[in-house]
VOROLUM-582089 format. One record per residue (C-alpha): residue in one letter; x, y, z. Coordinates in Angstrom, 2 decimals. Example, Ala and Ser with C-alpha at 12.3 -4.5 7.8 and 13.67 -1.06 7.14 Angstrom:
<rs>
pado: A | u: 12.30 | v: -4.50 | w: 7.80
pado: S | u: 13.67 | v: -1.06 | w: 7.14
</rs>
This chain:
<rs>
pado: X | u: 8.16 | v: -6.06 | w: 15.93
pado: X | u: 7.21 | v: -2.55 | w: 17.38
pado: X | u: 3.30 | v: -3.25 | w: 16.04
pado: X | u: 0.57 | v: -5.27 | w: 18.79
pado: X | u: 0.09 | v: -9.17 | w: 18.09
pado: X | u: -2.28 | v: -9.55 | w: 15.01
pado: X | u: -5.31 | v: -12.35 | w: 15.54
pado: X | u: -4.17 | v: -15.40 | w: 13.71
pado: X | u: -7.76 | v: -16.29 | w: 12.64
pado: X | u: -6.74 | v: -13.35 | w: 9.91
pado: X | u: -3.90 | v: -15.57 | w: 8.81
pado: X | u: -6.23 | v: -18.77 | w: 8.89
pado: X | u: -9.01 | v: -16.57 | w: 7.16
pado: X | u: -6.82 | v: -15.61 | w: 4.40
pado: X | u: -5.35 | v: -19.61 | w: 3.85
pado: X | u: -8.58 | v: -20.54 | w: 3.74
pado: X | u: -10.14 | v: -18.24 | w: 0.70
pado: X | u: -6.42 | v: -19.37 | w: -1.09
pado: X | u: -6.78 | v: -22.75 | w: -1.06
pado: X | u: -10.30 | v: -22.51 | w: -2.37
pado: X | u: -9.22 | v: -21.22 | w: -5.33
pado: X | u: -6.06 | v: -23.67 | w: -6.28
pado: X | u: -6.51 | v: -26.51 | w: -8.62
pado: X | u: -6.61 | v: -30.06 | w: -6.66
pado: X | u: -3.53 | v: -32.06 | w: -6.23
pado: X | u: -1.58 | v: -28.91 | w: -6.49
pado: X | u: 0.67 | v: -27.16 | w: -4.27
pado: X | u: 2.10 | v: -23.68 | w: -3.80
pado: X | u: 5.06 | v: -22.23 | w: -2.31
pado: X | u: 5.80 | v: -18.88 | w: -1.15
pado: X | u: 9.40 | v: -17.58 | w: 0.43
pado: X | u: 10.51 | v: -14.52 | w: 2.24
pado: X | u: 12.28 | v: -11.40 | w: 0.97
pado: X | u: 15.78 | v: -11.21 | w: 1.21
pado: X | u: 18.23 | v: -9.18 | w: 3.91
pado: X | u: 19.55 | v: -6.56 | w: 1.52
pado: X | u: 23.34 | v: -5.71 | w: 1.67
pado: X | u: 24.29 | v: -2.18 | w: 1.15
pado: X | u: 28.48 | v: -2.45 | w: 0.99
pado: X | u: 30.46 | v: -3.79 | w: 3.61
pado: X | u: 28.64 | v: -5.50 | w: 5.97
pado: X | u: 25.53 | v: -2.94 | w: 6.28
pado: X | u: 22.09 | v: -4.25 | w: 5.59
pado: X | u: 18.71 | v: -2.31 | w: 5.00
pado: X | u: 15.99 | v: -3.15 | w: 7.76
pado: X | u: 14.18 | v: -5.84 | w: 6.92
pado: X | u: 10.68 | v: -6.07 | w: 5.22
pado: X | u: 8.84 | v: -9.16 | w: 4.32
pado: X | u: 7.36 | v: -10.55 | w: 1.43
pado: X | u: 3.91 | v: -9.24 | w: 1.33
pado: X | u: 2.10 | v: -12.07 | w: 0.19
pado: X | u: 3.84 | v: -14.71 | w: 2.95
pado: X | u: 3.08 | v: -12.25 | w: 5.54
pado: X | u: -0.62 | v: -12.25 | w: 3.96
pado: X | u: -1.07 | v: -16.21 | w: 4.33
pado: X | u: 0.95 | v: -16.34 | w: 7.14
pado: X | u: 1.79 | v: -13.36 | w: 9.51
pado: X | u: 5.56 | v: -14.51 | w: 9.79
pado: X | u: 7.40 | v: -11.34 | w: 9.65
pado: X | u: 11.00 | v: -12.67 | w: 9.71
pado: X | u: 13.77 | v: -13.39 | w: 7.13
pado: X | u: 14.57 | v: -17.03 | w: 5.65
pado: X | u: 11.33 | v: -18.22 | w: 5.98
pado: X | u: 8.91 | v: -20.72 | w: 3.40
pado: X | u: 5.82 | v: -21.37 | w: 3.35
pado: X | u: 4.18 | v: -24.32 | w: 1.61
pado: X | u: 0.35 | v: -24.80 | w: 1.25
pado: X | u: -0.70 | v: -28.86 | w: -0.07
pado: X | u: -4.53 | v: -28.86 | w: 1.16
pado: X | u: -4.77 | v: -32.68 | w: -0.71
pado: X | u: -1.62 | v: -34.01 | w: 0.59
pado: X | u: -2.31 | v: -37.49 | w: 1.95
pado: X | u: -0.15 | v: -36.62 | w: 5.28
pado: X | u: -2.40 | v: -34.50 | w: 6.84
pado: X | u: 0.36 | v: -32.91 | w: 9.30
pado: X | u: 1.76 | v: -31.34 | w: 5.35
pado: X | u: -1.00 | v: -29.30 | w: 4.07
pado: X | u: -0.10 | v: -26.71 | w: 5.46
pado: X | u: 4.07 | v: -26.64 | w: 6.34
pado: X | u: 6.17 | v: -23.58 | w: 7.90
pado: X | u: 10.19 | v: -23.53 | w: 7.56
pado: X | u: 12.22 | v: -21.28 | w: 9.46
pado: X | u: 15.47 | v: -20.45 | w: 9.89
pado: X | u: 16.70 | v: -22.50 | w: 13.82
pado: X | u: 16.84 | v: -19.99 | w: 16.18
pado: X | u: 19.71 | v: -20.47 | w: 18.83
pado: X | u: 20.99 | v: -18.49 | w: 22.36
pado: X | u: 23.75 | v: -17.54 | w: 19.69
pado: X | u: 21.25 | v: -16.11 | w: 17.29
pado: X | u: 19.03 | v: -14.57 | w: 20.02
pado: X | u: 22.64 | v: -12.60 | w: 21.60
pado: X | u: 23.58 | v: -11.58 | w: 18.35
pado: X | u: 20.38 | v: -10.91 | w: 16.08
pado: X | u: 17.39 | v: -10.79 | w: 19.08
pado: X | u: 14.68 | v: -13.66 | w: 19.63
pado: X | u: 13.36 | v: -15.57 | w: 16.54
pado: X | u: 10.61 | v: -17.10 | w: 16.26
pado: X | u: 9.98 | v: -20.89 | w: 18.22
pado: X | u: 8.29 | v: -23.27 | w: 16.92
pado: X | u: 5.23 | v: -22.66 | w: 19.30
pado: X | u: 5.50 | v: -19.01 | w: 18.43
pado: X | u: 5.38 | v: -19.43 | w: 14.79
pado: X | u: 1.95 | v: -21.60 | w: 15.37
pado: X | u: 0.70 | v: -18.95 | w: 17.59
pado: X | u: 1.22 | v: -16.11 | w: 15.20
pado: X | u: 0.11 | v: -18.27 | w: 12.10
pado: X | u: -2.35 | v: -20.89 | w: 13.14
pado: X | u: -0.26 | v: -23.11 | w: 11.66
pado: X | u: 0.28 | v: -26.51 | w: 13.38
pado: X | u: 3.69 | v: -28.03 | w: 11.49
pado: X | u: 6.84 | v: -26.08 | w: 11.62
pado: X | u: 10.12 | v: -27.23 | w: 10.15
pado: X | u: 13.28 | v: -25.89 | w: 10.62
pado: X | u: 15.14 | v: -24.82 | w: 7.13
pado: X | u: 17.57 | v: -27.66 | w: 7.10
pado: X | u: 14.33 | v: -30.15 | w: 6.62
pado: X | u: 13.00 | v: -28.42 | w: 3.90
pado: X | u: 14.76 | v: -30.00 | w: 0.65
pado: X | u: 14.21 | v: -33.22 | w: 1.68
pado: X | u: 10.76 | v: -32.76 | w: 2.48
pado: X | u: 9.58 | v: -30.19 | w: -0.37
pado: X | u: 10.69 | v: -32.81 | w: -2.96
pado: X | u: 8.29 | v: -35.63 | w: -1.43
pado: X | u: 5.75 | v: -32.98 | w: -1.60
pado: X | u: 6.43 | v: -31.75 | w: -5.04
pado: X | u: 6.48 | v: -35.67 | w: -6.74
pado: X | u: 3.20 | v: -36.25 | w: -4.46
pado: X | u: 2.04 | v: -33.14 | w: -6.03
pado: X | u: 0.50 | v: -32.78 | w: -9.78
pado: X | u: 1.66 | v: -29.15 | w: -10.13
pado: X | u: 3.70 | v: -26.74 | w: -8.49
pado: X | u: 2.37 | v: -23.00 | w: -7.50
pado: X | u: 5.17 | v: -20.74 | w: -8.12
pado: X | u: 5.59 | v: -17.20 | w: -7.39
pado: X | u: 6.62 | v: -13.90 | w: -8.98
pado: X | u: 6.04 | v: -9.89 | w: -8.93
pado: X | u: 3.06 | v: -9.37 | w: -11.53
pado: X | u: 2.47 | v: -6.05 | w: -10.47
pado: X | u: 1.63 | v: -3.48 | w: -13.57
pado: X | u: 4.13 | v: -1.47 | w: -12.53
pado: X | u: 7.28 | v: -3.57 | w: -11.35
pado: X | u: 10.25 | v: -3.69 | w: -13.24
pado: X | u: 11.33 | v: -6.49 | w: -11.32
pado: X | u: 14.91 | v: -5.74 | w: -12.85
pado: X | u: 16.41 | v: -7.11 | w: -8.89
pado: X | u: 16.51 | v: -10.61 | w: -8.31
pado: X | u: 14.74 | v: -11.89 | w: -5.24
pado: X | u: 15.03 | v: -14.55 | w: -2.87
pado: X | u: 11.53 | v: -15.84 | w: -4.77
pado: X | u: 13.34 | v: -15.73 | w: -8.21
pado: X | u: 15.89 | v: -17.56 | w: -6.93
pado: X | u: 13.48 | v: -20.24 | w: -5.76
pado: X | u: 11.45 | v: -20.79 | w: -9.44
pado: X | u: 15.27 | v: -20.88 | w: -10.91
pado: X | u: 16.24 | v: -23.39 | w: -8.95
pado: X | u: 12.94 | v: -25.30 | w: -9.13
pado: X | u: 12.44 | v: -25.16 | w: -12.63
pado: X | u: 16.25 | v: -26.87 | w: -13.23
pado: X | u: 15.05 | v: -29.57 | w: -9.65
pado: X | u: 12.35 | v: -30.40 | w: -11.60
pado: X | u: 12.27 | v: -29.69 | w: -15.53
pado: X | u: 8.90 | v: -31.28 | w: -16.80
pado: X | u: 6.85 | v: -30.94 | w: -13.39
pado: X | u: 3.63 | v: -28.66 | w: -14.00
pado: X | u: 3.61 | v: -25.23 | w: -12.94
pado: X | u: 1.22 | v: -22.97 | w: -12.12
pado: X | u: 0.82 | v: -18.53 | w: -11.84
pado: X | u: 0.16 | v: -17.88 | w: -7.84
pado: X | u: 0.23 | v: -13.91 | w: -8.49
pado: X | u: -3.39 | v: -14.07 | w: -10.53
pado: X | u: -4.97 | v: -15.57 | w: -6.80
pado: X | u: -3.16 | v: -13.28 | w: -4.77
pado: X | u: -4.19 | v: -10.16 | w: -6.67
pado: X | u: -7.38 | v: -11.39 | w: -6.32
pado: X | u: -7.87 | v: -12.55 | w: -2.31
pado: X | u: -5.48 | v: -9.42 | w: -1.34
pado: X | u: -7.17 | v: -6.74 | w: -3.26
pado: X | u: -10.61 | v: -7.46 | w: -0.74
pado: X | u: -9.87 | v: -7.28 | w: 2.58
pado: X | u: -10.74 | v: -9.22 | w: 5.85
pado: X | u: -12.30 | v: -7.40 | w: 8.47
pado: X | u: -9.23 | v: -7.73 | w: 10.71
pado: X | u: -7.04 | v: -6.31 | w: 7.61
pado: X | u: -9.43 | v: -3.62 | w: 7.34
pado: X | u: -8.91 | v: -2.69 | w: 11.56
pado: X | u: -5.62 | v: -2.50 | w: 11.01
pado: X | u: -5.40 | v: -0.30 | w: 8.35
pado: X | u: -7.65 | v: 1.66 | w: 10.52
pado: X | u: -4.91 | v: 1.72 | w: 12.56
pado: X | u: -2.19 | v: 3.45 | w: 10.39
pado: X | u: -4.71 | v: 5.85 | w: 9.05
pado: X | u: -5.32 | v: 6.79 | w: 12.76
pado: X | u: -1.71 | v: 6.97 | w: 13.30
pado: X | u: -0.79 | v: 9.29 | w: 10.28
pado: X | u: -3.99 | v: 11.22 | w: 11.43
pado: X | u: -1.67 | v: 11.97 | w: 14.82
pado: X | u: 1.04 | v: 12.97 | w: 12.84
pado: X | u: -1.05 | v: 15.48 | w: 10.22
pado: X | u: -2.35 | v: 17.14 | w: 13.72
pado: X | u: 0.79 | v: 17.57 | w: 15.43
pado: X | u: 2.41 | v: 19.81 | w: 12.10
pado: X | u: -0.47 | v: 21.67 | w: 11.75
pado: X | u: 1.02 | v: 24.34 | w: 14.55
pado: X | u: 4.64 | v: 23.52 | w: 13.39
pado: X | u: 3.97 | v: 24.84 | w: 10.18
pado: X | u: 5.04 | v: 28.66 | w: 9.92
pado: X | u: 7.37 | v: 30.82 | w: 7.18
pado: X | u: 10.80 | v: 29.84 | w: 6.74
pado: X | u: 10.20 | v: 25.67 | w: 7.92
pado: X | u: 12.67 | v: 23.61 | w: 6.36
pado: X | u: 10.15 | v: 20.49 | w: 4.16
pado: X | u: 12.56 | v: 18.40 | w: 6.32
pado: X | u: 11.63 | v: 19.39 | w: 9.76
pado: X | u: 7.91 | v: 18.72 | w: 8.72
pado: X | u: 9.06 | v: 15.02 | w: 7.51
pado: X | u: 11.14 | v: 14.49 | w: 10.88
pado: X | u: 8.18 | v: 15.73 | w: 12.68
pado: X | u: 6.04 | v: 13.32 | w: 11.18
pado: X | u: 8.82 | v: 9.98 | w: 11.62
pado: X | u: 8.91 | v: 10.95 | w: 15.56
pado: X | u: 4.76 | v: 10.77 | w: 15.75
pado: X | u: 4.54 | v: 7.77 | w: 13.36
pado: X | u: 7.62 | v: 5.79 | w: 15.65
pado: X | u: 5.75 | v: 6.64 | w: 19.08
pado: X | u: 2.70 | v: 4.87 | w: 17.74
pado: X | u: 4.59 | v: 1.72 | w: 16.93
pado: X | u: 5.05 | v: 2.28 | w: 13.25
pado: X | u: 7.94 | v: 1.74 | w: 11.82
pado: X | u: 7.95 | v: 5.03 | w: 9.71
pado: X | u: 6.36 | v: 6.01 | w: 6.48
pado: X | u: 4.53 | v: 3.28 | w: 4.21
pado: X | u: 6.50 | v: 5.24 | w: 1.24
pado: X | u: 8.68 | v: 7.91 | w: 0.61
pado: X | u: 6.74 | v: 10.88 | w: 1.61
pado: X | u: 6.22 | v: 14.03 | w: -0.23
pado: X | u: 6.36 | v: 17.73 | w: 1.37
pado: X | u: 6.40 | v: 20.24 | w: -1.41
pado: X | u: 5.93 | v: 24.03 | w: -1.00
pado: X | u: 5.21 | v: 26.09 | w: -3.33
pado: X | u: 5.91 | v: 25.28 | w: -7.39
pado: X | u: 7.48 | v: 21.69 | w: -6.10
pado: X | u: 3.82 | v: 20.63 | w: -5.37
pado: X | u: 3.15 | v: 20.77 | w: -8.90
pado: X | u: 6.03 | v: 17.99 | w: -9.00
pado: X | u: 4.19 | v: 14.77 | w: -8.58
pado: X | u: 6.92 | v: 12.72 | w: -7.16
pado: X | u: 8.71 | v: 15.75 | w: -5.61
pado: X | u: 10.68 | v: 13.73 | w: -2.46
pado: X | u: 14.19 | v: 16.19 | w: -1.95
pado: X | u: 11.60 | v: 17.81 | w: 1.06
pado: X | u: 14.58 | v: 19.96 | w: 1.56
pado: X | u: 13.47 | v: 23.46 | w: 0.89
pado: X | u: 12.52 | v: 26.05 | w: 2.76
pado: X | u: 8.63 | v: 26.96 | w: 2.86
pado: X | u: 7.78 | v: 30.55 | w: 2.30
pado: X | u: 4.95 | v: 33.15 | w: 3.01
pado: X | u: 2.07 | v: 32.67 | w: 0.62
pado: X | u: 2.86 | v: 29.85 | w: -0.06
pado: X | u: 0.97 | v: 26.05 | w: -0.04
pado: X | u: 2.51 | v: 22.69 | w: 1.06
pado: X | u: 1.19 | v: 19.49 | w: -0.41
pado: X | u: 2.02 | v: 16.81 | w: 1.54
pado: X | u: 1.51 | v: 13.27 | w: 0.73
pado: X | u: 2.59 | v: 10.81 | w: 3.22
pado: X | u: 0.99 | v: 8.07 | w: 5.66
pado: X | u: 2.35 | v: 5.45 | w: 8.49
pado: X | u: 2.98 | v: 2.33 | w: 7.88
pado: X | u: 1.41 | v: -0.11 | w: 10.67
pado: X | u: 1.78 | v: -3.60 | w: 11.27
pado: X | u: 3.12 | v: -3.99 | w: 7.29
pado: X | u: -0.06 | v: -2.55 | w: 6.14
pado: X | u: 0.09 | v: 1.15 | w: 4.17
pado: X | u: -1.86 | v: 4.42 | w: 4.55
pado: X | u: -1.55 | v: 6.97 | w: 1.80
pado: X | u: -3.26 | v: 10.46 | w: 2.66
pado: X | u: -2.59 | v: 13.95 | w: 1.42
pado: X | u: -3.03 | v: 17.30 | w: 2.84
pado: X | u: -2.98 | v: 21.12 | w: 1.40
pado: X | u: -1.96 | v: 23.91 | w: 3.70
pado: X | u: -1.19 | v: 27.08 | w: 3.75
pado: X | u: 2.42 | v: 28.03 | w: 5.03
pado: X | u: 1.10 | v: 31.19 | w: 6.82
pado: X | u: -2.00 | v: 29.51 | w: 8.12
pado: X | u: -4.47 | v: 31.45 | w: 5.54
pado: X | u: -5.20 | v: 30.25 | w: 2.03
pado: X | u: -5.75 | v: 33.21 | w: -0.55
pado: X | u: -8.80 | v: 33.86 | w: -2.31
pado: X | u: -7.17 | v: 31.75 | w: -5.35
pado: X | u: -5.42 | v: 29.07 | w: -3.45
pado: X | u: -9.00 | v: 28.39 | w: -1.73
pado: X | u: -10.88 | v: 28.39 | w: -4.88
pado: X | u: -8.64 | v: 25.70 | w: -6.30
pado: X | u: -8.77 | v: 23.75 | w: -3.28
pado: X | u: -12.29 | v: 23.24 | w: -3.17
pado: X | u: -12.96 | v: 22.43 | w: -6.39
pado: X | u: -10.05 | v: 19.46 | w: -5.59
pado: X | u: -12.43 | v: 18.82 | w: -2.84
pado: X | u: -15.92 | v: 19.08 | w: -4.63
pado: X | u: -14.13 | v: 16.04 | w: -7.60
pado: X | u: -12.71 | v: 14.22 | w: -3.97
pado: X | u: -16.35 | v: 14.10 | w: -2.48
pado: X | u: -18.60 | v: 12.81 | w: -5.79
pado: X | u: -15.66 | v: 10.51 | w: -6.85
pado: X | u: -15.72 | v: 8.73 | w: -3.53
pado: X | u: -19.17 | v: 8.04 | w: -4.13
pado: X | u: -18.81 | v: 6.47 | w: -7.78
pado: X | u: -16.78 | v: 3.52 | w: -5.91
pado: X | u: -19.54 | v: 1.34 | w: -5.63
pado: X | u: -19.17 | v: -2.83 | w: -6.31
pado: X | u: -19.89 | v: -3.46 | w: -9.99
pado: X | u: -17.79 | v: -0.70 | w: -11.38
pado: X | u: -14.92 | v: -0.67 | w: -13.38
pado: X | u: -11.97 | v: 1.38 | w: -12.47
pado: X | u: -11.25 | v: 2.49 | w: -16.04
pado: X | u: -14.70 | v: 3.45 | w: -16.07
pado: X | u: -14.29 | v: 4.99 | w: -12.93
pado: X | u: -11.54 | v: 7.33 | w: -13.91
pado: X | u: -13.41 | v: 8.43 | w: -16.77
pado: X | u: -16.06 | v: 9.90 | w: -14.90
pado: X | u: -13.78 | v: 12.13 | w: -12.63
pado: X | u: -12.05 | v: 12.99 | w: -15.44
pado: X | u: -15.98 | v: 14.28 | w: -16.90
pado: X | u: -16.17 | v: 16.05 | w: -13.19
pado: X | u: -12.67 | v: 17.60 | w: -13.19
pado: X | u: -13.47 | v: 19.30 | w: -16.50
pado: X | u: -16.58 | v: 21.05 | w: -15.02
pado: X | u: -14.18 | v: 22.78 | w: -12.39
pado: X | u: -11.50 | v: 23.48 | w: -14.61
pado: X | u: -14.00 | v: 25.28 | w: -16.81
pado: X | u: -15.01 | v: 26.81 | w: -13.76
pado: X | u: -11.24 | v: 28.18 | w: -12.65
pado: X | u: -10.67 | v: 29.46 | w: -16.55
pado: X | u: -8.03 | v: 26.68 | w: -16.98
pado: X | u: -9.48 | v: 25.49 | w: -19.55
pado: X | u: -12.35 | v: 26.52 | w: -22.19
pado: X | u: -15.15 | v: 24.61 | w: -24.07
pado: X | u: -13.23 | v: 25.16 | w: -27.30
pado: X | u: -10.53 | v: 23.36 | w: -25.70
pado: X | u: -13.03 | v: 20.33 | w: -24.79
pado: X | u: -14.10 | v: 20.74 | w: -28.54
pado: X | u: -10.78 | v: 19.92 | w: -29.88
pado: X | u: -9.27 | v: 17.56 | w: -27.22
pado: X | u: -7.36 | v: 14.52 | w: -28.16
pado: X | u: -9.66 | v: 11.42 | w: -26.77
pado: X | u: -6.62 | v: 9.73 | w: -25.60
pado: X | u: -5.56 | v: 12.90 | w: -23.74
pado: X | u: -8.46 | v: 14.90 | w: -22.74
pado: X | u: -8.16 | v: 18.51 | w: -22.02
pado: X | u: -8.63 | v: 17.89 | w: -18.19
pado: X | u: -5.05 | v: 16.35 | w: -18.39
pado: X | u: -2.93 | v: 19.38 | w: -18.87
pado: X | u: -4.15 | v: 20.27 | w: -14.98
pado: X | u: -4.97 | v: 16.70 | w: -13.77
pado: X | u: -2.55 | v: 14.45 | w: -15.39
pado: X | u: -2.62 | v: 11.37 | w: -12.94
pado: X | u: -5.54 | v: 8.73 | w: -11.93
pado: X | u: -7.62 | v: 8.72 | w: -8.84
pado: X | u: -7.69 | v: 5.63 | w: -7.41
pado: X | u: -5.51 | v: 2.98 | w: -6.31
pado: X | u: -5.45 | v: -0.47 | w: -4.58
pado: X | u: -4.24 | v: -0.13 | w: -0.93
pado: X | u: -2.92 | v: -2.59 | w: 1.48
pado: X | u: 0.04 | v: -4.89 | w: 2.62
pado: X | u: 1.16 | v: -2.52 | w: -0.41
pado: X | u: 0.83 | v: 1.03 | w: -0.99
pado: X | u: 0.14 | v: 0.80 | w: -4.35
pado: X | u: -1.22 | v: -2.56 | w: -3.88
pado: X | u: -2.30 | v: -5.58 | w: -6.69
pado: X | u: -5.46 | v: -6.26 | w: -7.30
pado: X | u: -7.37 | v: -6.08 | w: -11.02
pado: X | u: -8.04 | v: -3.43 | w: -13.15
pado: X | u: -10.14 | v: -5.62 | w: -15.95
pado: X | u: -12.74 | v: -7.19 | w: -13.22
pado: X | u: -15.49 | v: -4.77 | w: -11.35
pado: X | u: -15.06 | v: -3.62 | w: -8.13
pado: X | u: -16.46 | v: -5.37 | w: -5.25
pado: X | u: -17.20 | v: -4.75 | w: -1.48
pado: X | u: -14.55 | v: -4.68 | w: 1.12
pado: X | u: -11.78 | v: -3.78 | w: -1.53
pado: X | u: -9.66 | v: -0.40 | w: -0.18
pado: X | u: -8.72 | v: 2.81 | w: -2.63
pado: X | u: -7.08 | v: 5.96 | w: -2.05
pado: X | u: -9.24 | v: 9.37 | w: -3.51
pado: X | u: -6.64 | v: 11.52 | w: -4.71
pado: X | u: -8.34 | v: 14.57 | w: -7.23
pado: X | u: -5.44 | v: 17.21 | w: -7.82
pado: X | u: -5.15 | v: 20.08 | w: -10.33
pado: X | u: -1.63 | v: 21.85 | w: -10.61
pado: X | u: -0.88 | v: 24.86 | w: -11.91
pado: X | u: 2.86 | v: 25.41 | w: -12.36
pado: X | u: 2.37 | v: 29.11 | w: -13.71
pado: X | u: 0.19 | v: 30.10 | w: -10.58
pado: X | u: 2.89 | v: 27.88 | w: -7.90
pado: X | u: -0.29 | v: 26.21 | w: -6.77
pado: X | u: -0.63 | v: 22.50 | w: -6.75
pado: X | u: -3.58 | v: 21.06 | w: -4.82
pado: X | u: -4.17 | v: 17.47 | w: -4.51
pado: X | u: -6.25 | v: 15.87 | w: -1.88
pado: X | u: -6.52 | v: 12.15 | w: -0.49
pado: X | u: -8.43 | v: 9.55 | w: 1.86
pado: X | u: -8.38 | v: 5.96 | w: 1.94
pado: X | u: -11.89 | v: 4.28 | w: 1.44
pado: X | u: -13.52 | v: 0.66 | w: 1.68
pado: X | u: -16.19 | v: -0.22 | w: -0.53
pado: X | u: -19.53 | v: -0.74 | w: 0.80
pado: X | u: -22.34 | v: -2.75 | w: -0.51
pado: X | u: -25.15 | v: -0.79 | w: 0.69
pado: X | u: -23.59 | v: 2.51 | w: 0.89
pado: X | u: -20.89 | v: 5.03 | w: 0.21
pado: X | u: -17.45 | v: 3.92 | w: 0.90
pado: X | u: -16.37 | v: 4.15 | w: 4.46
pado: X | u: -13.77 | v: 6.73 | w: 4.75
pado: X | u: -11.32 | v: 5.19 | w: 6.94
pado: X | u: -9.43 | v: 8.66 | w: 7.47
pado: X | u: -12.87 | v: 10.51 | w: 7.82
pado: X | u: -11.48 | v: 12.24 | w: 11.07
pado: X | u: -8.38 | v: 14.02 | w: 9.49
pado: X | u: -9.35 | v: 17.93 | w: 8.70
pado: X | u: -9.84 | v: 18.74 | w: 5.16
pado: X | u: -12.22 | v: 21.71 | w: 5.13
pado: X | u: -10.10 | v: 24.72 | w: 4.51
pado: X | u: -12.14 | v: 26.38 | w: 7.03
pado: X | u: -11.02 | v: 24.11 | w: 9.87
pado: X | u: -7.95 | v: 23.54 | w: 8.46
pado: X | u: -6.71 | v: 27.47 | w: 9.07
pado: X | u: -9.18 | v: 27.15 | w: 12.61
pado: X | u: -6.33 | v: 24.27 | w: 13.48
pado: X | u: -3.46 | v: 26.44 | w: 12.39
pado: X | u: -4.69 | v: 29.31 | w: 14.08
</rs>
């Protein structure tokens, strides 16, 4: 792994607040993403499962997890499998994990090797009064790919027909969505990391750039800081494209005049960063270009402050969609007879500022957590306010990544990356 050695006592920390929430007698089991094949004998890198990385910190394919806190033998509540590494393996694939490694990295104490673990699992599971299973619950999967996990409940549900099972996605929406303090450091971490690579483009930007070269400027910072690239496909639209929310071809060329949105962030360590950035391609914002970019910035500023523990997102969004009107009144995008005679379910405000504001961030970009319970401390959002205005090729959309606070305003975990316009043509000047 390119990323430092993570503290285990974050792996041990996050076992600990899962297990308090399972029902007694029960067990859960969690299993690795798959190695996936793209024709002939090319695979894709690698990523794990997010949520046995989360409980475990084992970053490496063909691996299980199971978690039996009441199991009479005490060297099973808490059971690692992995795939036997070998001199063969090592020559041919690089160094797997040990046994001793795998208890350094996790904290945990028993590790099996893969060949143990049907014989094993099924004393566990008929000691067990119900079975944990796992599956993508996310509100916006279309989990239409079958996973090494899906594989797993098939199999288990035909193993073991009439055995009680039990939903582990509800839990680990809600123990991922707040974040240990050690989670929180390293997503410090990324967000310092993409901060490196928003400075370094700030004097590459000029007329006639390819969207490209910024992108491949960006993947050469991000790799030299031990990331392994960009948490998700990154956006670099000049001009009209930035008024394209999911605009990711980043292959044209950016012209005089013209603004780049750019929405991108490091991954570090498995854990996501999500910022966006406005600039000008000539270094100077017009008179226009900076009036719509700080009223972006005015809706970023007092919507950061609404995330407070108690609220609920919907809630939330309804109140920056109540300060986004006020500047699109302001611009003359829109008029109070329009408010008058806006559709409830699709207020005026949309036709400019069609997206939300806020979402989970984490292991995942877009990561799980609820959307029906209030918000509490410690849980991580992006701030992304944009308004885009495809007649006037501007589109202006701004982002940080914030942890609630109890006492105060959310901590801006990206607080040192320029967004002032002002500084922002100082830097590319």
């Amino acid at each position: 792994m390119k990323y430092l050695p993570i503290n285990s006592q974050l792996f041990i920390n996050n076992r600990e607040r899962f297990v308090s929430k399972i029902k007694r007698n029960s067990l859960a089991v969690f299993n690795s993403n798959d190695i996936y094949n793209t024709g002939a004998d090319s695979t894709l890198p690698f990523t794990q499962h997010r949520d046995i990385f989360h409980l475990s910190g084992v970053d490496q394919e063909e691996s299980i997890l199971v978690i039996f806190p009441d199991c009479k033998n005490k060297l099973h509540k808490e059971i690692l499998f992995l795939k036997e590494t070998s001199e063969h393996i090592a020559v041919w694939e690089g160094e797997k994990l040990t046994k001793k490694r795998a208890t350094e990295v996790s904290g945990i104490k028993t590790i099996y090797w893969l060949d143990q673990f049907e014989t094993i699992f099924r004393q566990l599971v008929i000691e067990s009064e119900s079975v944990y299973l796992n599956s993508n619950e996310h509100l916006r999967t279309s989990n239409s790919m079958e996973t090494r996990e899906d594989r797993f409940v098939k199999k288990f549900l035909s193993d073991f027909p009439i055995h009680p099972t039990l939903r582990v996605a509800p839990i680990m929406h809600k123990i991922r969505s707040v974040k240990d303090s050690i989670e929180i450091e390293i997503m410090k971490k990324a967000c310092d990391i993409t901060e490196k690579g928003f400075r370094r483009i700030l004097n590459f930007v000029k007329p006639g750039v390819m969207e490209y070269e910024i992108e491949a400027e960006l993947m050469h910072e991000f790799l030299a800081n031990r990331s392994n690239g960009f948490a998700y496909t990154p956006i670099i639209a000049s001009g009209k494209s930035a008024c394209v929310l999911h605009y990711i071809e980043n292959n044209k060329s950016c012209q005089d005049g013209e603004i780049i949105l750019m929405d991108f962030g490091a991954e570090y360590a498995n854990y996501a960063s999500d910022l966006t950035r406005c600039v000008p391609v000539n270094g100077k914002f017009t008179s226009r270009q900076k009036e719509v970019y700080n009223s972006v910035l005015r809706v970023k500023k007092e919507a950061t402050k609404l995330l407070t523990p108690g609220v609920f997102l919907n809630d939330y969004h309804k109140q920056v969609g109540e300060l986004m009107e006020e500047e699109l009144l302001k611009l003359n995008l829109i008029s109070a007879k329009d408010i008058q005679n806006q559709d409830s379910n699709w207020p005026a405000y949309k036709k400019y500022f069609m997206h939300g504001t806020s979402h989970y961030i984490g292991l995942d970009t877009h990561d799980v957590g609820s959307w029906t319970e209030p918000i509490e401390e410690n849980m991580v959002f992006t701030v992304e306010p944009g308004i885009y205005i495809p007649e006037e090729g501007i589109g202006i959309r701004l982002e940080d990544d914030v942890v609630v606070q109890k006492n105060s305003e959310p901590k801006n975990l990206m607080e040192n990356i320029p967004i002032e316009a002002e500084e922002i043509e100082d830097l590319m000047n």
